[in-house]
KOLTOR-295579 format. One record per residue (C-alpha): x, y, z; residue number from 0; residue in one letter. Coordinates in nm, 3 decimals, padded with zeros to 5 digits. Example, Ala and Ser with C-alpha at 12.3 -4.5 7.8 and 13.67 -1.06 7.14 Angstrom:
+---------+---------+---------+-----+------+
:    east :   north :      up : seq : type :
+---------+---------+---------+-----+------+
:  01.230 : -00.450 :  00.780 :   0 :    A :
:  01.367 : -00.106 :  00.714 :   1 :    S :
+---------+---------+---------+-----+------+
% end
This chain:
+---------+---------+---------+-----+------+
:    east :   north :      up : seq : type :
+---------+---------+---------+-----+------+
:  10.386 :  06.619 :  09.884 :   0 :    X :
:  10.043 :  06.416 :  09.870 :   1 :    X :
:  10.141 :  06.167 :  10.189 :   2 :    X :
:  10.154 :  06.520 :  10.375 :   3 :    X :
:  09.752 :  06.522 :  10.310 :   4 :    X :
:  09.703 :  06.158 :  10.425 :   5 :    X :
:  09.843 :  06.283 :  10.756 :   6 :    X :
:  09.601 :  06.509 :  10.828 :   7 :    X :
:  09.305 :  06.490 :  11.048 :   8 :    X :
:  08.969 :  06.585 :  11.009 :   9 :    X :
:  08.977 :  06.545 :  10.625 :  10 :    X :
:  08.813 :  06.341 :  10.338 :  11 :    X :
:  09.098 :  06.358 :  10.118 :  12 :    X :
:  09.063 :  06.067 :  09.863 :  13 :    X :
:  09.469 :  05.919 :  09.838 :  14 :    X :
:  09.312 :  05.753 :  09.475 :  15 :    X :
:  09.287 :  06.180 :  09.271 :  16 :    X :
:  09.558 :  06.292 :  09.479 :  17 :    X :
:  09.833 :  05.996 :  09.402 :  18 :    X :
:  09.767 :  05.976 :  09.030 :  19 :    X :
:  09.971 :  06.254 :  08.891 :  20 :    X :
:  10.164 :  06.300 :  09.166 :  21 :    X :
:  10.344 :  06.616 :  09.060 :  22 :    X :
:  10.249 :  06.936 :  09.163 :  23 :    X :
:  10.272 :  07.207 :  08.896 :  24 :    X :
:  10.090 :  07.521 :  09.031 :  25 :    X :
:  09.913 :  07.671 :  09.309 :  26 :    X :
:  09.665 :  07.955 :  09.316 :  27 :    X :
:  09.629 :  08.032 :  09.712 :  28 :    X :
:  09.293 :  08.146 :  09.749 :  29 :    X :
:  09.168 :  08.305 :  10.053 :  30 :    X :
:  08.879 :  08.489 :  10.199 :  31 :    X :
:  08.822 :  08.688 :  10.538 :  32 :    X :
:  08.557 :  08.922 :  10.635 :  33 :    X :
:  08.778 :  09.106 :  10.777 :  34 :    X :
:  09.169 :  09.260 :  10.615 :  35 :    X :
:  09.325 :  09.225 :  10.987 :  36 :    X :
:  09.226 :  08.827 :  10.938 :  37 :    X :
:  09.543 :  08.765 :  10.715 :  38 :    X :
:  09.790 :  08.892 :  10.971 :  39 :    X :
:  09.877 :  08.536 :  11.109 :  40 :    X :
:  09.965 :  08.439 :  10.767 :  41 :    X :
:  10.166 :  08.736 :  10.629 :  42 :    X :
:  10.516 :  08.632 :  10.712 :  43 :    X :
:  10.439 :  08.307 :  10.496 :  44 :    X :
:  10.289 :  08.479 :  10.170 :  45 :    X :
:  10.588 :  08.709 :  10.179 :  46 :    X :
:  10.828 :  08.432 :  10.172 :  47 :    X :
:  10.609 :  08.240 :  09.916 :  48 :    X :
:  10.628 :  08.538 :  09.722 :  49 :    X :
:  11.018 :  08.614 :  09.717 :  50 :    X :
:  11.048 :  08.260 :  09.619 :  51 :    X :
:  10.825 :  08.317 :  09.315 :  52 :    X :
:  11.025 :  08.623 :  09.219 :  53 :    X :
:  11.378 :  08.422 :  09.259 :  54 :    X :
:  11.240 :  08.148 :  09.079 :  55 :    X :
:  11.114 :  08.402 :  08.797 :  56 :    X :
:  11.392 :  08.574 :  08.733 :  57 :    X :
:  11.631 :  08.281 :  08.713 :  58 :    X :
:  11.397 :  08.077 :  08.521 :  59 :    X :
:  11.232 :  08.303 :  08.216 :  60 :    X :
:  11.061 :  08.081 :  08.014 :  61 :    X :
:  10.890 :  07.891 :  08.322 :  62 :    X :
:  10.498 :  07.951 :  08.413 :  63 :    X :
:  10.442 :  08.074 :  08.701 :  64 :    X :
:  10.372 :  07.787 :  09.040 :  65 :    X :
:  10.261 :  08.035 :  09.239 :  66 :    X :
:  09.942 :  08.269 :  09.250 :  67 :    X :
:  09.803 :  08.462 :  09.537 :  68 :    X :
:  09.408 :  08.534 :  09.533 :  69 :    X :
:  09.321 :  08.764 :  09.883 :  70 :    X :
:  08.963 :  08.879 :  09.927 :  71 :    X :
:  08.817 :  09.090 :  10.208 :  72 :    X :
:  08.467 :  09.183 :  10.246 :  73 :    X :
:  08.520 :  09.522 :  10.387 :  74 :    X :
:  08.133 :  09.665 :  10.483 :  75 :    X :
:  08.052 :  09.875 :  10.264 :  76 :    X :
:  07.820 :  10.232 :  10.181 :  77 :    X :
:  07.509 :  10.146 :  10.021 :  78 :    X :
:  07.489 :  10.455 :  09.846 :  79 :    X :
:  07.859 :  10.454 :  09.665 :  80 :    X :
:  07.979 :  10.093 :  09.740 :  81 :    X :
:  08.376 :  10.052 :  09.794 :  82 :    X :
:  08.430 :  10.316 :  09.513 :  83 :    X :
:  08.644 :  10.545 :  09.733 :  84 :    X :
:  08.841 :  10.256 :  09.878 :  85 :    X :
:  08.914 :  10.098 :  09.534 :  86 :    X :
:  09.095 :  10.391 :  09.451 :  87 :    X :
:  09.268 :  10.425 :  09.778 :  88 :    X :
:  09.386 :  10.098 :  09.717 :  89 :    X :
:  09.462 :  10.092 :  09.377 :  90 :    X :
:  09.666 :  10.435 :  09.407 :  91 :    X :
:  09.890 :  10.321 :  09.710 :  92 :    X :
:  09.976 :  09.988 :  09.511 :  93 :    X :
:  10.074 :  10.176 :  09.235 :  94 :    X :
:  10.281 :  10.432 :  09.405 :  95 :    X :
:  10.397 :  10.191 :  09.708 :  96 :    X :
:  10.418 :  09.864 :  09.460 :  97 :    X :
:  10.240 :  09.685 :  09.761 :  98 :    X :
:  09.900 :  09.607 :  09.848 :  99 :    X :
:  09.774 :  09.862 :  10.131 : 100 :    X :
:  09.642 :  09.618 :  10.380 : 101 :    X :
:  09.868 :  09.296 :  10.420 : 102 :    X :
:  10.193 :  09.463 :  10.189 : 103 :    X :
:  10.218 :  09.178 :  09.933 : 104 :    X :
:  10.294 :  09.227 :  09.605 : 105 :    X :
:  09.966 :  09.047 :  09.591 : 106 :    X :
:  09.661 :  09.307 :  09.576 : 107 :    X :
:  09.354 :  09.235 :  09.831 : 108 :    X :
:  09.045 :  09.253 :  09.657 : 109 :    X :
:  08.750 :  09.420 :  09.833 : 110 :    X :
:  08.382 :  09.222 :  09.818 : 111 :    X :
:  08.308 :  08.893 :  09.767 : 112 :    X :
:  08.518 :  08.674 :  09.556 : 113 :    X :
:  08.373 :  08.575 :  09.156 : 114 :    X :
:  08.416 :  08.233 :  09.177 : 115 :    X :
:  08.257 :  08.176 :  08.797 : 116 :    X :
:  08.562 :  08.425 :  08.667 : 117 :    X :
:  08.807 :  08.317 :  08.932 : 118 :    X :
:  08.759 :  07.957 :  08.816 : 119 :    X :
:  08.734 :  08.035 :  08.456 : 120 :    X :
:  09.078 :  08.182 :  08.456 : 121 :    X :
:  09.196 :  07.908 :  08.630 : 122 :    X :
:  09.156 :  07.704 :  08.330 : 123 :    X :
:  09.215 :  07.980 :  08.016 : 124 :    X :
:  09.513 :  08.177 :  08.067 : 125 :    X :
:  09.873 :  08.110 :  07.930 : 126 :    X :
:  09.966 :  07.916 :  08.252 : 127 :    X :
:  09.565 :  07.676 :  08.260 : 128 :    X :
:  09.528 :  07.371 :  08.449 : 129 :    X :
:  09.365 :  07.136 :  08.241 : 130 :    X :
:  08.983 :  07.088 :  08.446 : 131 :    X :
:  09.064 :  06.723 :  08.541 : 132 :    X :
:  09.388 :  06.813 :  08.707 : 133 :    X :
:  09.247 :  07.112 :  08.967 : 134 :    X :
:  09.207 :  07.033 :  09.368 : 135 :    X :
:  09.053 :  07.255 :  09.520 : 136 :    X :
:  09.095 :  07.180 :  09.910 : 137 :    X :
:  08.816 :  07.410 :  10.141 : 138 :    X :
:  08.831 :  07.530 :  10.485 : 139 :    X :
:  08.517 :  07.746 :  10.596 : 140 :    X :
:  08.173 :  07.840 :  10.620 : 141 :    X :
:  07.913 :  07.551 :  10.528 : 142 :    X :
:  07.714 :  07.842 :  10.313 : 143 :    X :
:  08.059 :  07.896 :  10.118 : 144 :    X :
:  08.128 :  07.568 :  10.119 : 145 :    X :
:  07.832 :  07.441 :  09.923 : 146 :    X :
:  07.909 :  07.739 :  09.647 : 147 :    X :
:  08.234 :  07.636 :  09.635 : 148 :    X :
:  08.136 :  07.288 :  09.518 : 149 :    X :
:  07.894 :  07.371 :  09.306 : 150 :    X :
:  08.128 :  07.594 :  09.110 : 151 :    X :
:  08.357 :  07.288 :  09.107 : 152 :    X :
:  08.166 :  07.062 :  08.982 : 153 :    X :
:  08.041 :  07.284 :  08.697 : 154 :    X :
:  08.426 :  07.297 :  08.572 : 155 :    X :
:  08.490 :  06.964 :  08.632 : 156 :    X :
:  08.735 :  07.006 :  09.018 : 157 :    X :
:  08.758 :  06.809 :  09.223 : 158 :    X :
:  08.674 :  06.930 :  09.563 : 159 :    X :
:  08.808 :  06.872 :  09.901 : 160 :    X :
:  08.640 :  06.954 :  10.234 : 161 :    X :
:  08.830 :  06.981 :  10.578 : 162 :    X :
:  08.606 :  06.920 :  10.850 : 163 :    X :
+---------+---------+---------+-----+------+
% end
């Protein structure tokens, strides 16, 4: 899996933190668009990512979970009563459809901009944690995002990744 990275261009992957452990245990798939129609391209690929996390699941009960999808849109919205109305929307369609509303993952799309202090946090103190050392995160985006991004990551101790 880590020679894939060396093969890429346009990034400042060091081969030294990738190579050490060599074994990749989990993912959490993070990802965040301005707009919900910006996942489309992708959709077909979370779905099967998905299934396979459900198969693998269900034959394998006592096994943590490799697989974690974290989808955030930053939907405009009213000043006056925030994304209230469409947090219910949402919520109520996943719970009577048992899919998110805008991409229909299993996965739920949250609306506003993405906690990376809690995001990060649980990364590293639920039942399936990443010891600090041991998380990658790889970044693809805005310079402005970017920046937060690494200063959230070295606070816990990640080690960061920036595609060009």
């Amino acid at each position: 899996m880590c020679s894939i990275y060396f093969r890429c261009q346009r990034v400042n992957y060091n081969k030294k933190d990738l190579a050490e452990n060599g074994q990749l245990l989990k993912i959490d798939f993070i990802w965040v668009n301005h707009d919900h129609k910006s996942f489309e391209w992708l959709l077909n690929l979370l779905r099967q990512f998905e299934e396979e996390q459900e198969t693998y699941s269900t034959s394998n009960p006592g096994e943590n979970r490799f697989l974690d999808i974290h989808l955030f849109t930053q939907i405009k919205n009213d000043e006056n009563i925030g994304n209230v109305p469409l947090d219910v929307v949402t919520k109520t369609w996943a719970q009577v459809a048992g899919n998110d509303i805008f991409t229909s993952l299993r996965t739920k799309t949250q609306i506003g901009r993405s906690n990376w202090t809690e995001l990060f946090d649980r990364l590293i103190s639920n039942e399936n944690a990443s010891i600090a050392d041991d998380v990658n995160v790889f970044f693809r985006g805005s310079p402005i995002m970017g920046n937060s991004i690494r200063e959230h990551c070295e606070k816990f101790r990640f080690h960061f990744f920036k595609e060009f």
